[in-house]
Structure formats: C-alpha cells, structure tokens
C-alpha positions in Angstrom: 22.1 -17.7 -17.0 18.4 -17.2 -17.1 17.6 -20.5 -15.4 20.4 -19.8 -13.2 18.5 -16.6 -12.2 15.0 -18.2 -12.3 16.0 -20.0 -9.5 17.3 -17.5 -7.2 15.3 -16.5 -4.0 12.7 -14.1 -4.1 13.4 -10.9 -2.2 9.9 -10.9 -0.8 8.0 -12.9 2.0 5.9 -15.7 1.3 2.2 -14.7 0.8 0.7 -16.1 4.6 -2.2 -14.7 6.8 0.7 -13.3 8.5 1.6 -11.2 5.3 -1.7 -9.9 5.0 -2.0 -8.8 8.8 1.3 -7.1 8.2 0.3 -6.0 5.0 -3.3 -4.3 6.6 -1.6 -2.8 9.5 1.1 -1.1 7.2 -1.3 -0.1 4.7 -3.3 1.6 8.2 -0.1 2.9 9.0 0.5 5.2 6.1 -2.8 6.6 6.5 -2.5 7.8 9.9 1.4 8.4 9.7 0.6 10.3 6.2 -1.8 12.5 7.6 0.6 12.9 11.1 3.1 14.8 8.8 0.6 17.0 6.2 -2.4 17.8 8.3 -1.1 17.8 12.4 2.7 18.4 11.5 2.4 20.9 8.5 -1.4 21.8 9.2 -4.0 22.8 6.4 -5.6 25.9 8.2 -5.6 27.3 4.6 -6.4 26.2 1.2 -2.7 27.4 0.5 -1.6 25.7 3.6 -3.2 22.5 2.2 -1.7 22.4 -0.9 1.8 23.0 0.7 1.1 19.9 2.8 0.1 17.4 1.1 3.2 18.5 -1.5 6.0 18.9 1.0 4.5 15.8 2.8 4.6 13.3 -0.7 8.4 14.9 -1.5 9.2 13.8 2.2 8.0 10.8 2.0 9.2 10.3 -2.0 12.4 10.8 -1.0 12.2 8.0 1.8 10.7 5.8 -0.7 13.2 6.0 -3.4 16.3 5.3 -0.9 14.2 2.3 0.7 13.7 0.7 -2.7 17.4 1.5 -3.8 18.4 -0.2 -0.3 16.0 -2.8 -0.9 17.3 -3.5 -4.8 21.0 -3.2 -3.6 20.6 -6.2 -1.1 21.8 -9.5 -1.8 18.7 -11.3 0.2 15.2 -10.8 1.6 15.0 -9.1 4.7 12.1 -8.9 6.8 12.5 -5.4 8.3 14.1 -4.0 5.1 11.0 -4.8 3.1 8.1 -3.7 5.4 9.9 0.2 5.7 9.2 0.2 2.0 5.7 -1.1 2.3 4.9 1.5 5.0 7.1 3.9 2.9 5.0 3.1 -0.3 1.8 4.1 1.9 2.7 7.1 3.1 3.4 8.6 -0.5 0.6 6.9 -1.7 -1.6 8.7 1.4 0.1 12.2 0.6 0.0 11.9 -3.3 -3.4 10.7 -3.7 -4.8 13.5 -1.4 -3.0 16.0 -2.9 -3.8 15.3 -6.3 -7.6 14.7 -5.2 -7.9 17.8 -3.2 -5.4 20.2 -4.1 -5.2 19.6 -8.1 -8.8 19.2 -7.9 -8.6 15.6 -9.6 -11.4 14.3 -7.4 -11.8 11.3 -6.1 -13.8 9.6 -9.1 -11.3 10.8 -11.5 -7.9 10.1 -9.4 -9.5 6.5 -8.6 -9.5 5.9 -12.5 -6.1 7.6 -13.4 -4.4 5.6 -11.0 -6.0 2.2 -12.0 -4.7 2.9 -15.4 -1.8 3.7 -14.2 -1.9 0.0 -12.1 -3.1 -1.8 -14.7 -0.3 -0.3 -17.2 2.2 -1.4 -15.0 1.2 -4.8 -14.7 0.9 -5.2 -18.3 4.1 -3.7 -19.4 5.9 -5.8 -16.3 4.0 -8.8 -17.9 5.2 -8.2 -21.2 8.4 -7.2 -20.6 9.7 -10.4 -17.8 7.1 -12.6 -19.1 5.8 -13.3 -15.3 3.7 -10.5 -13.0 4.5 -13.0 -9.8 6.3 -12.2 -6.6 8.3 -15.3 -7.2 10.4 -14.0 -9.9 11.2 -10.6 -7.8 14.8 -11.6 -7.2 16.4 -9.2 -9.9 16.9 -5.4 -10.3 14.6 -5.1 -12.9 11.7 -7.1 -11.5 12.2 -5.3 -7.9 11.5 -2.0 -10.1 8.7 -3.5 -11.6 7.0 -4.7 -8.7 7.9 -1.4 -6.2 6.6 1.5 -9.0 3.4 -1.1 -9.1 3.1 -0.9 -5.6 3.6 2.6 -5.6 0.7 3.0 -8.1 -1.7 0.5 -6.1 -1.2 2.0 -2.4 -2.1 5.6 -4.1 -4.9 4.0 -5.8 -6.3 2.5 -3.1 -5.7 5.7 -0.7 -8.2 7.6 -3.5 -10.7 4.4 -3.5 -11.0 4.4 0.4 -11.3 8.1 0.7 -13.5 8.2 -2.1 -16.1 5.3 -0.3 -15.5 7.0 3.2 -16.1 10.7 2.2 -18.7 10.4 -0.5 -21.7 8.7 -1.9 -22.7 8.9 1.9 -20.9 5.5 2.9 -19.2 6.7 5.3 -16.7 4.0 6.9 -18.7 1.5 6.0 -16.6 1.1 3.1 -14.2 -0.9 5.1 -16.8 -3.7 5.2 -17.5 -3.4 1.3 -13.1 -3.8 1.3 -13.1 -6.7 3.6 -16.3 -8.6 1.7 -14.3 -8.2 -1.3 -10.9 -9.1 0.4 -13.1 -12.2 1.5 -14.7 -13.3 -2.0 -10.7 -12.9 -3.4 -10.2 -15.6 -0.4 -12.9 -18.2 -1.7 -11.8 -17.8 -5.0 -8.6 -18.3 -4.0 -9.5 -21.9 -2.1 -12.2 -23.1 -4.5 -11.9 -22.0 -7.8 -8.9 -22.4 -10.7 -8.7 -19.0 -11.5 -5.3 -17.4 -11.5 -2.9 -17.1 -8.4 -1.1 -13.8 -9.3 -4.1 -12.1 -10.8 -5.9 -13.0 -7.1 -3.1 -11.5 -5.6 -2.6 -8.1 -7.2 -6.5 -8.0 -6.8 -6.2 -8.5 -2.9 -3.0 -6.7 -2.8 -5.1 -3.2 -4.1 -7.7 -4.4 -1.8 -5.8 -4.0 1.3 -5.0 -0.3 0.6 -8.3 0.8 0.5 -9.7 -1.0 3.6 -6.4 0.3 5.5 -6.8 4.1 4.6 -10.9 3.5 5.8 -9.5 1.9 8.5 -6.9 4.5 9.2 -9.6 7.4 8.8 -11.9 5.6 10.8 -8.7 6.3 13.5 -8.3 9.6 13.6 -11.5 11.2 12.4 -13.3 13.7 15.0 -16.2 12.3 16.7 -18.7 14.3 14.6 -17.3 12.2 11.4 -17.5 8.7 12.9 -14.0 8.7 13.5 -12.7 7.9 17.4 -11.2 11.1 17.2 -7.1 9.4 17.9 -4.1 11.1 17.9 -2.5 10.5 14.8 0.9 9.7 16.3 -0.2 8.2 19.0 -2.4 5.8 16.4 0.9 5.7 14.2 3.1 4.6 16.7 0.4 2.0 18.1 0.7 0.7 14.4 4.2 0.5 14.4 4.9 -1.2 17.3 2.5 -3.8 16.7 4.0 -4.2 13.2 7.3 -5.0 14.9 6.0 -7.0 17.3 4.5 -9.4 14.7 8.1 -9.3 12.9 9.6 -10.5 15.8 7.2 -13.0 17.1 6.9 -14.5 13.6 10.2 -15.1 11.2 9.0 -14.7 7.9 10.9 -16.7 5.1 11.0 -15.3 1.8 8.7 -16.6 -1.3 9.6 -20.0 -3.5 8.8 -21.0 -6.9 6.8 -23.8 -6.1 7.4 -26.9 -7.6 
C-alpha cells in the first residue's frame, strides 16, 4: 500500500520558470487584492476602522481558503486552475493576517517576521518527521496536501510581514524587491551549481517569492509620495488576474513526478 501510494501523481505542478512566474504574479496578487478588500473596500479611516479590516478581511478570505484547500484535498488529480485559487487564496490571508497582526495587535514587523518563521520552520519539521519527505512530490495524499497548504499558509503570511517590514522600515523603501530577487537569484545558482539539497532550495525560494510579490504589490498601489505608482487596487488586481489566466491557458502545466 505505501509503495502503491508512493507512486501516485502529485497534486501539484512541476516546479518550471513558468511556476515561478505564476507563483510571483499570485503572490503580487494577494497583495493588491488583500489590500482591495481591507483598505479601499472596508477602509481604515480609523484606528478602529483598521483593526475591523484587516479582521473581517483575513475571516473573508480564511473562509475562502479553507473550502479551496478542502476542494483541492477532495480531488482525485492535479488541476491547474484548482490549485492557483488556493495559491492566490493563501496570499490574500496571508496579506490580511500579517497586517493585522503587525499593525492592529501591535506585533510589529520585526517580531511577526520571527513568529511566523517559527511557525514555518515548525511546520516543515513536524511534516518532515511525521511523512518522512518535506517534497512536493509526495503531495498526492490528504495528509501531505494538509501539510504542505498550512506550510504555505505560514510562508505567504511570513513573507507579507518580511516585504512590508523591508519596504516600510529601516528606510529601504521598495528596494527590498531587489534584495528578494538577488536572493531568489543566488537560490538559482545554488540550484544549478552546487549539491546542496533540492527541497530545502525550494521552500527557501518558495518564502522568497512572497516577500518580493507583496514589495512588488506595494510598489503598485502606493501614492506617489511613497514611491508607489499610485494604481488602483482593482484595477492592479484584475490586471494580475487576467494575466495569471492567460499564462494558464497559453501554457498546460502537468503535475510533478518522482524522478527517477
């Protein structure tokens, strides 16, 4: 039984450039379309109203979350379209979680950052200790697929608090995305030219994406006056979207093998 179920299809894509396009532009996408719904939708006029939005905005978009992943867990193969809503819908409660615990429960960004990479490192090791694999190859059964969403879940809010953290402090500014992509690039080369492990490499990029998205997504919708380009929110959400379809479309992804 367990080889039989070693051998069963992953339920995610295979890891291509095209993934991590996707993966940036979704990442993007919960940062504008996370801020749409608790700062232009609900508004934050108010220190009160704040607090309400970035609370009624992570239950809106917890609630979407949990029934993608159920969805995603009940199916009986990988599908393309089925997978991404839960990426996006894994970035919007990460957008709306992180800036509520950072700004409304006065966490801060320093001390959010390090909660949540606890909290991401935890979950890799009890997923590692408890299947005996952290790769996306094995994610083919309903315990893995919980595993590897809640970890997901973790590193999206993680990486909302490290992007806002680098954009709004220590007088970086947006050019945080750079220090992301730099990073995202050295994961690259070690990727090619060193021995060092796959999977860790990929969580590591993985987190790395989140980060650079939310600077990215800031970098949007931000007035003017903040270095932003001063975008509509839904109008830079929808942009987002339709791209992200587009590249769905245009490119068939097939889901991930064990290699052998």
């Amino acid at each position: 039984m367990d080889e039989r179920k070693s051998d069963l299809v992953a339920k995610v894509p295979q890891v291509t450039l095209l993934f991590w396009i996707i993966k940036i532009l979704a990442t993007t996408l919960g940062e504008t379309g996370g801020d749409a719904v608790t700062m232009s939708w609900l508004g934050e006029t108010t220190a009160e109203a704040k607090g309400t939005g970035y609370l009624i905005g992570t239950a809106i978009f917890g609630v979407i979350f949990v029934a993608a992943v159920l969805v995603q867990i009940r199916a009986k193969k990988f599908h393309p379209f089925l997978y991404w809503l839960t990426i996006v819908a894994t970035t919007t409660v990460g957008t709306t979680l992180a800036d509520y615990c950072d700004r409304s429960l006065g966490i801060g960004y320093t001390g959010g950052s390090t909660i949540l990479l606890i909290c991401v490192i935890g979950s890799l090791l009890i997923w590692r200790w408890s299947t005996g694999s952290i790769s996306i190859e094995t994610v083919n059964t309903p315990k893995v697929e919980v595993f590897y969403w809640v970890t997901i879940m973790f590193s999206q809010t993680l990486g909302t608090a490290l992007g806002d953290w680098v954009a709004d402090t220590n007088e970086m500014g947006y050019v945080g995305a750079a220090a992301f992509g730099g990073l995202l690039l050295v994961a690259a080369l070690l990727y090619y030219f060193t021995s060092l492990s796959r999977v860790i490499l990929f969580w590591a990029a993985f987190i790395l994406t989140r980060p650079l998205g939310a600077v990215v997504g800031d970098f949007l919708d931000k007035p003017l006056a903040n270095g932003g380009l001063a975008l509509s929110r839904y109008t830079a959400s929808l942009a987002l979207l339709v791209v992200i379809i587009a590249l769905i479309l245009v490119f068939p992804q097939k889901p991930a093998a064990k290699a052998h």
